[in-house]
Every structure is written in structure tokens, then in C-alpha cells.
C-alpha positions in Angstrom: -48.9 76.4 -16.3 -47.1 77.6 -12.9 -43.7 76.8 -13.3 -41.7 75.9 -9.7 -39.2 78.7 -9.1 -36.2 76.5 -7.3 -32.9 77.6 -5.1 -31.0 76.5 -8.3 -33.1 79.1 -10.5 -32.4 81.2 -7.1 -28.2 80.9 -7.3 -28.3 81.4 -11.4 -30.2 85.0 -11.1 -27.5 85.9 -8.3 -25.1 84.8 -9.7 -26.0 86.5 -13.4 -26.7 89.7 -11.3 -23.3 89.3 -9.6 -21.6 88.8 -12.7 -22.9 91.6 -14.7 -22.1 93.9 -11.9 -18.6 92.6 -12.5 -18.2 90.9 -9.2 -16.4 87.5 -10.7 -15.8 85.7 -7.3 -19.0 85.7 -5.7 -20.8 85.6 -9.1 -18.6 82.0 -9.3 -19.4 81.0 -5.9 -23.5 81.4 -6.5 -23.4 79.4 -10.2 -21.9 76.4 -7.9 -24.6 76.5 -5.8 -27.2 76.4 -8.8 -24.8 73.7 -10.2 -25.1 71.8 -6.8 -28.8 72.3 -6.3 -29.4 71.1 -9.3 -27.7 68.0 -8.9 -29.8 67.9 -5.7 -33.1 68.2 -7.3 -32.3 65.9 -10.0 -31.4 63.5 -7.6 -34.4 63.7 -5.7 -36.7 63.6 -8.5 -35.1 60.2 -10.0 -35.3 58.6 -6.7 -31.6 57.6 -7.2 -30.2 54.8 -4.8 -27.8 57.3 -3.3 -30.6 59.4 -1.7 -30.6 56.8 1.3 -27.2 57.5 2.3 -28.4 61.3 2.1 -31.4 60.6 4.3 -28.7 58.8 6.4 -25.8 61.0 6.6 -26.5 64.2 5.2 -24.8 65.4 1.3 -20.9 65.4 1.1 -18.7 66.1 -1.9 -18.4 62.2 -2.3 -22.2 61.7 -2.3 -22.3 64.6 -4.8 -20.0 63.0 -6.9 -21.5 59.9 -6.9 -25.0 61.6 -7.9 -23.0 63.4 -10.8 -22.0 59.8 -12.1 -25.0 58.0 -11.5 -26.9 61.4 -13.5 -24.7 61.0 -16.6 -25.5 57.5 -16.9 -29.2 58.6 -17.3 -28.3 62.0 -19.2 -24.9 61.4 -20.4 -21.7 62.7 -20.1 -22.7 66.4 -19.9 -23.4 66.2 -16.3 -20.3 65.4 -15.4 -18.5 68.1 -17.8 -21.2 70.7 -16.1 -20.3 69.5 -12.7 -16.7 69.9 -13.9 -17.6 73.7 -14.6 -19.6 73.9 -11.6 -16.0 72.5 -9.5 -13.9 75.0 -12.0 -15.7 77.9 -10.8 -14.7 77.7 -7.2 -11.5 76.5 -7.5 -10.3 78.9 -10.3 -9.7 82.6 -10.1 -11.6 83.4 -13.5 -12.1 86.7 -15.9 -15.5 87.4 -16.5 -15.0 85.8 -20.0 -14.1 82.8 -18.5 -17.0 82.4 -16.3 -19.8 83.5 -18.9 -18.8 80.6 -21.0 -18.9 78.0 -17.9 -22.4 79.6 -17.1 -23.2 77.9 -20.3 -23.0 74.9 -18.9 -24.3 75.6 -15.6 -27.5 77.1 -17.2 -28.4 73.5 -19.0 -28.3 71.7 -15.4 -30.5 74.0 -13.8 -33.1 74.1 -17.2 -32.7 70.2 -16.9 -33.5 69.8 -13.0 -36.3 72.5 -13.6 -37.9 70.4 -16.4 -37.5 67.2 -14.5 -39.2 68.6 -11.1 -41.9 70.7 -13.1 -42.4 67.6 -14.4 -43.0 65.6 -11.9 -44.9 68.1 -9.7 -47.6 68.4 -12.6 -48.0 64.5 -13.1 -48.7 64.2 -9.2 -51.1 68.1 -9.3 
């Protein structure tokens, strides 16, 4: 089976690229964006309640945020400790130590919005 390459899968091979090259900053910046795509897709996917303010208004932080919470009520409180990596990453200068051991976390959202859209795309195909 074809599996759907998305921008989250996108960001993480930058960002992995970025990061074994040693360039910590921008290697942060591009696991945020997988971290945030993800959250996207998986929103999306679910059909959550919030996506009609997106229609509406376009994403914010806020309507991130509120995506994140309404996620971990579905998956648990992991979304909002990967989103809590994802917000780390940008917000803290980091070794590359520090950032290989967030990627951890980042690397589950992106196989979970992966799974869920793969999934979805097959039931409709």
C-alpha cells in the first residue's frame, strides 16, 4: 500500500537533515512545523468542532491550542506533552542533545497523524 507522504513527514526529514548537520536552530524551527502540521492533519481527519472556526478565521496559536486539548482527550495526555516539545523547541536555545530527545516526541505526532490520514484516505480509495 502507497503510503501519503505529508508536510509533517516533510518538516521531520528537514529538520533530521538540519540537525545532523549540526544546525540546532533551524533544525528546531522545522520539528515545530512537523509538530504543528501534525496537529493540523489530525485535526482535519477527526473532523474536530474547532475546524469551523479555522474555515472561518484561519489557524492561530489559540486555535492550535485548542486542537492540542481537544486531541489529548481522544489520544491522551501525550499530545499535549509533544506539543509542549514542539513549543520548547522554538522558544529555547537547545544543544543538539537536547533537541534529539524532544524529536522523540515530535516523531510520535507525526507517525500518529500519518496513521490516522493513511487511514482514512484508504477507507474512502
Amino acid at each position: 500500500m502507497l503510503k501519503l507522504r505529508t508536510s509533517a513527514d516533510v518538516y521531520l526529514e528537514e529538520a533530521d537533515e538540519l540537525l545532523s548537520r549540526g544546525d540546532v536552530v533551524q533544525a528546531s524551527e522545522k520539528y515545530y512545523k512537523a509538530s504543528e502540521e501534525s496537529i493540523k492533519i489530525l485535526s482535519s481527519v477527526l473532523e474536530l468542532e474547532v475546524i469551523n472556526k479555522i474555515s472561518n478565521e484561519g489557524w492561530s496559536g489559540e486555535l492550535l491550542n485548542k486542537c492540542v486539548f481537544s486531541l489529548s482527550s481522544i489520544f491522551g495526555k501525550w499530545i499535549i506533552e509533544s506539543w509542549g516539545s514542539a513549543i520548547a523547541l522554538i522558544t529555547v536555545n537547545m544543544d543538539s542533545q537536547q533537541v534529539n530527545a524532544y524529536r522523540e516526541n515530535i516523531l510520535k505526532l507525526v507517525q500518529v497523524a500519518d496513521e490516522r490520514l493513511n487511514n482514512k484516505v484508504t477507507k474512502r480509495g
